[in-house]
DRENKEPA-13258 format. One record per atom (N, C-alpha, C): residue in one letter; atom name; x, y, z. Coordinates in pm, whole numbers, plus 50000, padded with zeros to 5 digits. Layout:
// DRENKEPA-13258
<site resn="A" name="CA" east="X" north="Y" up="Z"/>
...
//
This chain:
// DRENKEPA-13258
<site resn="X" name="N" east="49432" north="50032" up="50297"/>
<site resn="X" name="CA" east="49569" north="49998" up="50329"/>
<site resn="X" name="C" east="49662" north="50073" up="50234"/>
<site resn="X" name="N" east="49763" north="50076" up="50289"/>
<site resn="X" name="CA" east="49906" north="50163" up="50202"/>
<site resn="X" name="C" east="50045" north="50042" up="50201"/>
<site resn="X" name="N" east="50073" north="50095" up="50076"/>
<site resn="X" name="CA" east="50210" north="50116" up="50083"/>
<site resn="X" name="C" east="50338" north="50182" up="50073"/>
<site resn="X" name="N" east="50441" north="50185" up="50193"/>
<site resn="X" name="CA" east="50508" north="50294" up="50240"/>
<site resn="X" name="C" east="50628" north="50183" up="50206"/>
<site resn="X" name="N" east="50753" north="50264" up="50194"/>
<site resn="X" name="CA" east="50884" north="50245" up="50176"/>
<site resn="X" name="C" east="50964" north="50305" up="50285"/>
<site resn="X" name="N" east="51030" north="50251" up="50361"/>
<site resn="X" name="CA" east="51167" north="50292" up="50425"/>
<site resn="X" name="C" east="51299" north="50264" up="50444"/>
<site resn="X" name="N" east="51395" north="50332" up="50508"/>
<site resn="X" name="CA" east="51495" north="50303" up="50517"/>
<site resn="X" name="C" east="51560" north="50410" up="50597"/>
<site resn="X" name="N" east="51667" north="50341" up="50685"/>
<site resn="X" name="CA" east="51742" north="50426" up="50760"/>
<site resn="X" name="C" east="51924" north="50434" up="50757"/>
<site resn="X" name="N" east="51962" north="50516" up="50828"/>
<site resn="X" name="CA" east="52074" north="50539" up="50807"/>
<site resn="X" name="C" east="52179" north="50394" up="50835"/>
<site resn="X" name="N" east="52127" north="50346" up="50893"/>
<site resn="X" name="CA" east="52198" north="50189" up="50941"/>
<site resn="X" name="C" east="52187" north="50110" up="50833"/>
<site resn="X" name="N" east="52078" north="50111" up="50776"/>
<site resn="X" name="CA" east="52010" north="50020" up="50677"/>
<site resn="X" name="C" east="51973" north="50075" up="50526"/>
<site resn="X" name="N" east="52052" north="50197" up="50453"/>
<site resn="X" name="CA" east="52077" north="50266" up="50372"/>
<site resn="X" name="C" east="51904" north="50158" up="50263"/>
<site resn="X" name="N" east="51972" north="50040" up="50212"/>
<site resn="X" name="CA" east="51835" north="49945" up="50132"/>
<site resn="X" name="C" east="51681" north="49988" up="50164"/>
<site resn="X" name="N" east="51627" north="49986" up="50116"/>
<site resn="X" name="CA" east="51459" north="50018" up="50098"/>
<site resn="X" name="C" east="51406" north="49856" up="50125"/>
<site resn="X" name="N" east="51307" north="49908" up="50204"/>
<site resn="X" name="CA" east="51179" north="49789" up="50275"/>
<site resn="X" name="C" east="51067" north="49823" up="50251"/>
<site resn="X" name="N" east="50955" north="49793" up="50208"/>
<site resn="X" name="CA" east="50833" north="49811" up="50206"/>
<site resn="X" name="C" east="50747" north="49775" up="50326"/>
<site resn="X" name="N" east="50619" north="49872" up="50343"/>
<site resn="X" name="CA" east="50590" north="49829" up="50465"/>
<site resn="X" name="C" east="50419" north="49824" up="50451"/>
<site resn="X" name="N" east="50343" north="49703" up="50498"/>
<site resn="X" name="CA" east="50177" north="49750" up="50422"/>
<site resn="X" name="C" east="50140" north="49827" up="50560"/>
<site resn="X" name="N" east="50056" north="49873" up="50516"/>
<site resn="X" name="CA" east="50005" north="49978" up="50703"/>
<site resn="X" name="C" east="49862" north="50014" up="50670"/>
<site resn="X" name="N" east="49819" north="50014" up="50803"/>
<site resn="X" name="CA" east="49619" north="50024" up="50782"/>
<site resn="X" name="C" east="49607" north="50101" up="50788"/>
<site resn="X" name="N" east="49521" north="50182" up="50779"/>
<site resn="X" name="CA" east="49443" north="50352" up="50775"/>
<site resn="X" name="C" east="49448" north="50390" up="50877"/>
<site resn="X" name="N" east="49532" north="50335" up="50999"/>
<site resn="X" name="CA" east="49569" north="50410" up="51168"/>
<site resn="X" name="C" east="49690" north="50360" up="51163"/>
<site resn="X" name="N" east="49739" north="50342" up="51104"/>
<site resn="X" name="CA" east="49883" north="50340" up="51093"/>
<site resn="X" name="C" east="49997" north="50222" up="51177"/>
<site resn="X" name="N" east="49868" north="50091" up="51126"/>
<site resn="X" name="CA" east="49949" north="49976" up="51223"/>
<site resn="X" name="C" east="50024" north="49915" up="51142"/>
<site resn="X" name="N" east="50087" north="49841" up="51142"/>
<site resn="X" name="CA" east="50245" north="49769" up="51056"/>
<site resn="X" name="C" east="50099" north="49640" up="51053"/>
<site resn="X" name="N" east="50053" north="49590" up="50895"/>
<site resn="X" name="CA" east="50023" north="49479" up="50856"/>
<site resn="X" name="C" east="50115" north="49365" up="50805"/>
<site resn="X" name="N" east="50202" north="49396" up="50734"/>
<site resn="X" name="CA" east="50313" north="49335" up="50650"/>
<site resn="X" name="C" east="50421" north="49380" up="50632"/>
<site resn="X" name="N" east="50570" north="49348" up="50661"/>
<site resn="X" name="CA" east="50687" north="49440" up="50607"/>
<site resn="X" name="C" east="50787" north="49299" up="50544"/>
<site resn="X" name="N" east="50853" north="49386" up="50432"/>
<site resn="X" name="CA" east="50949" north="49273" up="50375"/>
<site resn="X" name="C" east="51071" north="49273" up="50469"/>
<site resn="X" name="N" east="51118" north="49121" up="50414"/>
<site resn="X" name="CA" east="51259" north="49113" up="50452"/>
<site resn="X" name="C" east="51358" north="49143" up="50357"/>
<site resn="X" name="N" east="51310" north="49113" up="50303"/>
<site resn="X" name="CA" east="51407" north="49123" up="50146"/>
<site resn="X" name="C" east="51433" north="49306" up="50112"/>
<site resn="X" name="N" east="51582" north="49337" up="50073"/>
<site resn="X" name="CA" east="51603" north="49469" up="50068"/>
<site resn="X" name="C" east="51602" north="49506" up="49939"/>
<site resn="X" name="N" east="51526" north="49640" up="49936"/>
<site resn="X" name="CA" east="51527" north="49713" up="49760"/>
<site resn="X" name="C" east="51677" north="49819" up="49719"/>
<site resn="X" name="N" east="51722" north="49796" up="49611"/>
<site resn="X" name="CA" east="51829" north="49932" up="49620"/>
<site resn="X" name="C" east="51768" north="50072" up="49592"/>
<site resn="X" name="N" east="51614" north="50066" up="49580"/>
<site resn="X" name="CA" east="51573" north="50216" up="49547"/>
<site resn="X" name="C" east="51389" north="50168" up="49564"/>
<site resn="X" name="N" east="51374" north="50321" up="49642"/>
<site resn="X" name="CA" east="51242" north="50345" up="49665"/>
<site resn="X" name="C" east="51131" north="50301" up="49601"/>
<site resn="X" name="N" east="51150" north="50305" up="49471"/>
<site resn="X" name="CA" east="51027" north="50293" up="49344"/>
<site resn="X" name="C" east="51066" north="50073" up="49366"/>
<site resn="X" name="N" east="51147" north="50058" up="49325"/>
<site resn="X" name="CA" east="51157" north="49875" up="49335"/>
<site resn="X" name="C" east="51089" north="49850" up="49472"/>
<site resn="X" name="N" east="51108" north="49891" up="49620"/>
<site resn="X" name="CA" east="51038" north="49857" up="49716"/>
<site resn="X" name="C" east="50879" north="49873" up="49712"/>
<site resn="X" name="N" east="50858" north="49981" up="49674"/>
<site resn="X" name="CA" east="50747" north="49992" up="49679"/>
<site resn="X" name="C" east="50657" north="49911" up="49550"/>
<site resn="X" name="N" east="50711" north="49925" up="49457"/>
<site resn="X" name="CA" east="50630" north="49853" up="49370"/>
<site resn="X" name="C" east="50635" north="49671" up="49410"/>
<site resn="X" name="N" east="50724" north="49627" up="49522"/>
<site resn="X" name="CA" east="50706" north="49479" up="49559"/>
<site resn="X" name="C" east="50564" north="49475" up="49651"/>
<site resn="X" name="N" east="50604" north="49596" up="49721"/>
<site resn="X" name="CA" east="50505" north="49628" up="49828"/>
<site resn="X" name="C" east="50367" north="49610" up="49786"/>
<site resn="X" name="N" east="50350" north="49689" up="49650"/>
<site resn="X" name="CA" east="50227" north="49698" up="49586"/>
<site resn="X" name="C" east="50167" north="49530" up="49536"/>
<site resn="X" name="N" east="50250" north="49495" up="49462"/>
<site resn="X" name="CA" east="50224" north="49333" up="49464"/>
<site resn="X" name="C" east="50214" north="49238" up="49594"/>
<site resn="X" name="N" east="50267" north="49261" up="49675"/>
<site resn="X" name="CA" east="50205" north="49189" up="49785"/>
<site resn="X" name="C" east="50096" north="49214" up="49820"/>
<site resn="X" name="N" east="50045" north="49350" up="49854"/>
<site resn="X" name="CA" east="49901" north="49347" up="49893"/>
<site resn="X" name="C" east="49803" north="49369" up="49777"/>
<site resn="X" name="N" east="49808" north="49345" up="49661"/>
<site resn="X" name="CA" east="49754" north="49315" up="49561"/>
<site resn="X" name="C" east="49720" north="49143" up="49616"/>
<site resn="X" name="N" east="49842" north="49064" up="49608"/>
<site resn="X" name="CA" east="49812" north="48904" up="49653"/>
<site resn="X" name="C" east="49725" north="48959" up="49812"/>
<site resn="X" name="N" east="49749" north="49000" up="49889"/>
<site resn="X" name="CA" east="49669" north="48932" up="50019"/>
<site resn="X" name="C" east="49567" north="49013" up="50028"/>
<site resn="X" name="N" east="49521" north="49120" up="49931"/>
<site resn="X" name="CA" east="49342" north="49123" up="49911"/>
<site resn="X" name="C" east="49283" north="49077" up="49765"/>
<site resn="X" name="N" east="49331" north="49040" up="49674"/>
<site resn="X" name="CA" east="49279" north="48989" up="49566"/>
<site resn="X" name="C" east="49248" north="49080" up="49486"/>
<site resn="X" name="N" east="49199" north="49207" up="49546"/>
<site resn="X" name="CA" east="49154" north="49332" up="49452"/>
<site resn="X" name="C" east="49178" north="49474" up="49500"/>
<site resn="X" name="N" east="49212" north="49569" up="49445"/>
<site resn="X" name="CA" east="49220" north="49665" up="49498"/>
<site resn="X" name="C" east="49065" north="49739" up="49497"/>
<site resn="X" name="N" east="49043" north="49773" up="49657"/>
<site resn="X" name="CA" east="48913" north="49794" up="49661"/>
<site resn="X" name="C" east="48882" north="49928" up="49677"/>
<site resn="X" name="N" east="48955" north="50020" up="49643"/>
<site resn="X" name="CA" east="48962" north="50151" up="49695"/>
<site resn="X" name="C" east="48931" north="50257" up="49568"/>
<site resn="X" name="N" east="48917" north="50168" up="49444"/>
<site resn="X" name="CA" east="48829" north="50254" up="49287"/>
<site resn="X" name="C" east="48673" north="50196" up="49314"/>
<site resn="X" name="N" east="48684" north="50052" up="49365"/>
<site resn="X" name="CA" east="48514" north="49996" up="49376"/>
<site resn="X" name="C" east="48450" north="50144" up="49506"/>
<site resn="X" name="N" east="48540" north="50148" up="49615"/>
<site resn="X" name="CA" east="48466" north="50261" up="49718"/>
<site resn="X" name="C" east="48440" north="50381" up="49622"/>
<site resn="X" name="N" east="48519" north="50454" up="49560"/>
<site resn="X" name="CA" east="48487" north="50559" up="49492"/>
<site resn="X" name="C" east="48413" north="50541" up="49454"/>
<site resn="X" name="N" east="48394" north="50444" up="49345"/>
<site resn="X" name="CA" east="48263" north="50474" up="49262"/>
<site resn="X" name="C" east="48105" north="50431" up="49345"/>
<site resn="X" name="N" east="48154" north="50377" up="49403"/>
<site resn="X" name="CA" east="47984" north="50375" up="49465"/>
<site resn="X" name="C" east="47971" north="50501" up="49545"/>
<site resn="X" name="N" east="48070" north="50565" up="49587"/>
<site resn="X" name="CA" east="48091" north="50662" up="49698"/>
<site resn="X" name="C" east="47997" north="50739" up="49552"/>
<site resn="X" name="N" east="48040" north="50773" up="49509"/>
<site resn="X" name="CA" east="47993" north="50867" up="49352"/>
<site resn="X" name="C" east="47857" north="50821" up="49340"/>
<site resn="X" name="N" east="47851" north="50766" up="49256"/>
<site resn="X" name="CA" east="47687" north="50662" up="49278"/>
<site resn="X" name="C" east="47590" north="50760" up="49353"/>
<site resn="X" name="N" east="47632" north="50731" up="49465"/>
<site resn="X" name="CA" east="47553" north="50768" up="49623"/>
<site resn="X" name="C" east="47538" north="50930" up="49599"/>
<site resn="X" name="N" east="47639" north="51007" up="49603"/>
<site resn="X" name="CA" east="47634" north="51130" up="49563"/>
<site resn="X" name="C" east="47551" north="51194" up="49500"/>
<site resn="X" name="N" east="47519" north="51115" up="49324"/>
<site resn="X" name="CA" east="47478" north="51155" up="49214"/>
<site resn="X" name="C" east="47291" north="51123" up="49296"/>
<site resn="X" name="N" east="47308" north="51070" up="49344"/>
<site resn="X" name="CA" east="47155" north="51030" up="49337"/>
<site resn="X" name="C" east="47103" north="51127" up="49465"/>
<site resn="X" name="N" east="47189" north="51169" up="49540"/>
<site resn="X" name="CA" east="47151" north="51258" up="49662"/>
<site resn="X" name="C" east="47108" north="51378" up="49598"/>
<site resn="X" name="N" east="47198" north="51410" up="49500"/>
<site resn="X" name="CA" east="47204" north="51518" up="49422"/>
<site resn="X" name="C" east="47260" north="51659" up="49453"/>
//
C-alpha cells in the first residue's frame, strides 16, 4: 500500500490518500493539510494504525534471504 497526497485547483489544501498496488482508493482523509509533506506524513500514520506494521522491510528481507541461498 501507498501513500499519495493531493489536491486540486478547487481545493488548493492537501488530502492524503492510502491506495493498493492497482491503484484502488483504500482510505482518504477528510481533514485538509496546508502542505504536501503534513498530508502525507498523516497519511503515513494512518496506515501505520490500520496494518500495525509496516510490512514491506519484513518482504525485502526475506525476499534477500531467498536470493542469498539460491545463490
Amino acid at each position: 500500500m501507498h501513500v499519495v497526497a493531493i489536491s486540486s485547483p478547487t481545493y488548493p489544501e492537501w488530502r492524503w490518500r492510502i491506495i493498493d498496488y492497482s491503484g484502488g482508493i483504500l482510505e482518504e482523509s477528510r481533514e485538509r493539510f496546508p502542505t504536501i509533506s503534513a498530508a502525507v506524513a498523516a497519511g503515513t500514520d494512518e496506515l501505520v494504525r490500520m496494518t500495525g506494521t509496516d510490512r514491506s522491510t519484513l518482504f525485502d528481507l526475506q525476499w534477500r534471504m531467498r536470493a542469498a541461498r539460491n545463490g
